[in-house]
Residue, then its C-alpha position, 0 to 999 in steps of 0.5 A: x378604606x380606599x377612596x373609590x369614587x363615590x361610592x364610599x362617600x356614604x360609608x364614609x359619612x356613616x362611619x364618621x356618623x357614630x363617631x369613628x375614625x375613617x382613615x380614606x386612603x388613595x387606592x395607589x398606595x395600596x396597589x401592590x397586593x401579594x399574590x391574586x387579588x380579593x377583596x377579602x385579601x385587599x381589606x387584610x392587606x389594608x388592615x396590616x399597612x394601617x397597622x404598620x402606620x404607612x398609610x396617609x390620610x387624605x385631604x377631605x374638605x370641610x363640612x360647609x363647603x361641600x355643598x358649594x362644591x357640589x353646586x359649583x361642579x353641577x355647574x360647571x356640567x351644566x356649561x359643558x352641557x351649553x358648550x355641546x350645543x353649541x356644536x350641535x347648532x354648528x354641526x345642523x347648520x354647516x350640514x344645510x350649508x348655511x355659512x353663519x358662523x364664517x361671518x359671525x363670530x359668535x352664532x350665540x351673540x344677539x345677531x346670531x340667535x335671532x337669525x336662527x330664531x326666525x329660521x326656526x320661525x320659518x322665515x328662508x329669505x335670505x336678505x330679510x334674515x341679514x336685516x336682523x344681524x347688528x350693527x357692530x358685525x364687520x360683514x356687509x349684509x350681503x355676506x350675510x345674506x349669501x352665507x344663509x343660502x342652503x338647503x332647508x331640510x326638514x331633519x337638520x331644522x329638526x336637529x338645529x331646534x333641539x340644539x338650541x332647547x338644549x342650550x336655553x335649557x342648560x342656561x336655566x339651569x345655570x341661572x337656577x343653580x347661581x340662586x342655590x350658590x348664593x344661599x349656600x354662599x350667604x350661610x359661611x361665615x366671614x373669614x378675618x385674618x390677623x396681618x401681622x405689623x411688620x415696621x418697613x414692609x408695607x407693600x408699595x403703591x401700584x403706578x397708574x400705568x400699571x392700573x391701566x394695564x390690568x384692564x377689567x375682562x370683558x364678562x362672559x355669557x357663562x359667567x355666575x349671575x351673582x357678586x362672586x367677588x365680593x362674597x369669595x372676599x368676605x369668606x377668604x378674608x382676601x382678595x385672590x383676584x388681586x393675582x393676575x391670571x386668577x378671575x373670579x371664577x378661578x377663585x370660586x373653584x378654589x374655594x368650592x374644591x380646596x376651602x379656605x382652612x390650609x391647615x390640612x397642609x403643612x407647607x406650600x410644598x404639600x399644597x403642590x404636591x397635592x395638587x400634582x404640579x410638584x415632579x415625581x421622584x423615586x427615591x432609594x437609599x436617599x438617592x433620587x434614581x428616576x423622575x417621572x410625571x405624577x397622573x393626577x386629576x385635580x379641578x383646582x390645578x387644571x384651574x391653575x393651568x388654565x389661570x397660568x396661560x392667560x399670562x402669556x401677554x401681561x404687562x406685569x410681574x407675574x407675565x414677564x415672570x411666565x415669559x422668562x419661564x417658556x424661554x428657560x424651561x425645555x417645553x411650553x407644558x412645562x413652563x405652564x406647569x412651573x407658572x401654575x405651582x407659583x400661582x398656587x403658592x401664591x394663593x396659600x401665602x394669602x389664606x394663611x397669612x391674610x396679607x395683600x398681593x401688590x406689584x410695586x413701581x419698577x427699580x429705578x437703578x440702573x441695574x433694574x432699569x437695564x433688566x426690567x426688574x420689578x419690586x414685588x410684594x408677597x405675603x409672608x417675605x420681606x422685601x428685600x427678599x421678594x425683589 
């Protein structure tokens, strides 16, 4: 059967129910059908191509992580929900001519709601509504007070009102939806990896200047309520925060929409490819005639993504490693993209290994002191290999 959003996720589970196989196929490698297509000649069609043994079975996560997944993108609905009104609030404020968010950074930060929550109280007097911003904000109170003269429309007060019940209300439901992960957390099991006892590779100690690099990120208002990092810990078996670039939150998605079992894919070349940060080649006769970018929509890639820019000002390895790439490659999209694969390999050495990421002290030879080079350390090669 082809895998066609959601609505084969209950025949799936009601085939699989009593016992049968169900091969879910992608709906892209079955697209060339004859002739006029029906869904009779489609289901024929499908039939002789899974006769012939062409089509691949896809990558299904495993029964216990489903729910994760499924509290975790509920999540993640709800924070684009909050982020949407946050807009809102912007759009009805700048429409009254109120020029908050030109001397406050953050309108959602203490300063910020509580001049809108005594705006929506009544109070229009712009000095007393400057009295109630912190005092960590740079602008005087006067700039305040001059960006809070406008018109107080009835409608857009209305509007802001309703902006601001949308955001409290999203962030309910992110708060109730972390109590629901942490059950669904608490119920998987904790995952031990042998480490294999290589003689002469155990990885170097990290220098205290290199400690003092990776400074702890600032929390944010969205972020989950509860100890991600020790639970994705205990179920990985490893710590994938120890990468740089990956945060908690990256590796939440990384669990919630791959698991911990790698066993699904054969290589670190799969997991790539799967994730669609491999190129796309046709190949004819053993001969590659045409490249090409594979459309692919994965939440764990675009997480990769998103992990690979925050590298672009690292004091490490991985940062000097992402710097060398936008100079190298033709396009910043593409450095992001080749940056983003070596995350992802990266994160299927730890799961199927079970060994540490550790960046070591510089060479100090001439050679590597001239070029900068790094000792690095990562699961699965030696280091003579991974220098």
């Amino acid at each position: 059967m082809q895998a066609t959003g959601v609505y084969s996720i209950p025949l799936y589970d009601i085939l699989t129910g009593h016992g049968i196989c169900v091969v879910l196929v992608n709906a892209q490698h079955t697209k060339n059908v004859p002739g006029r297509k029906s869904d009779v000649q489609e289901c024929q069609w499908l039939m002789k191509l899974h006769t012939y043994g062409l089509l691949r079975d896809s990558f299904r996560l495993e029964e216990k992580m489903e729910g994760v997944r499924t509290i975790w993108r509920l999540r993640d609905r709800h924070v684009k929900d909050a982020s949407r009104a946050v807009q809102h609030m912007q759009k009805a404020l700048t429409k009254m001519n109120i020029q908050l968010a030109n001397v406050i950074s953050d309108i959602t930060g203490v300063s910020g709601q509580a001049i809108i929550t005594e705006i929506l109280k009544g109070e229009r007097d712009p000095w007393k509504l400057a009295d109630l911003k912190h005092e960590m904000v740079k602008a005087s109170r006067e700039e305040v007070a001059r960006s809070l003269e406008g018109n107080w429309r009835a409608d857009l007060l209305f509007e802001l009102r309703q902006a601001v019940d949308s955001y409290h209300f999203a962030h309910q439901q992110m708060r109730e939806c972390d109590r629901k992960l942490k059950s669904f957390l608490a119920s998987l099991p904790t995952r031990t990896l042998e480490r294999p006892n290589r003689s002469g590779d155990a990885p170097p100690a990290t220098t205290p200047q290199q400690r003092k690099a990776r400074k702890k990120p600032k929390t944010r208002r969205n972020e989950p309520t509860i100890d991600l990092k020790a639970e994705l810990k205990r179920i990985c078996g490893v710590d994938l925060t120890s990468i740089d670039g990956i945060d908690v939150i990256t590796a939440q998605t990384i669990l919630s929409e791959a698991g911990t079992d790698m066993s699904g894919f054969q290589t670190e070349n799969h997991f790539a490819s799967w994730l669609g940060l491999a190129p796309s080649k046709d190949i004819s006769g053993g001969k590659i005639i045409g490249l090409g970018k594979r459309k692919v929509q994965n939440r764990v890639a675009m997480a990769f993504r998103m992990a690979a820019t925050t590298l672009l000002n690292s004091k490490t390895y991985l940062g000097s490693r992402y710097r060398h790439l936008r100079q190298q490659l033709p396009s910043h999209a593409s450095a992001i993209k080749a940056m983003a694969r070596y995350l992802a390999v990266l994160v299927y050495r730890l799961l199927t290994h079970g060994e540490a990421w550790v960046i070591g002290a510089p060479r100090r030879s001439s050679e590597g002191a001239r070029n900068g080079n790094w000792r690095v350390y990562t699961p699965g090669r030696s280091q003579k290999d991974s220098s």
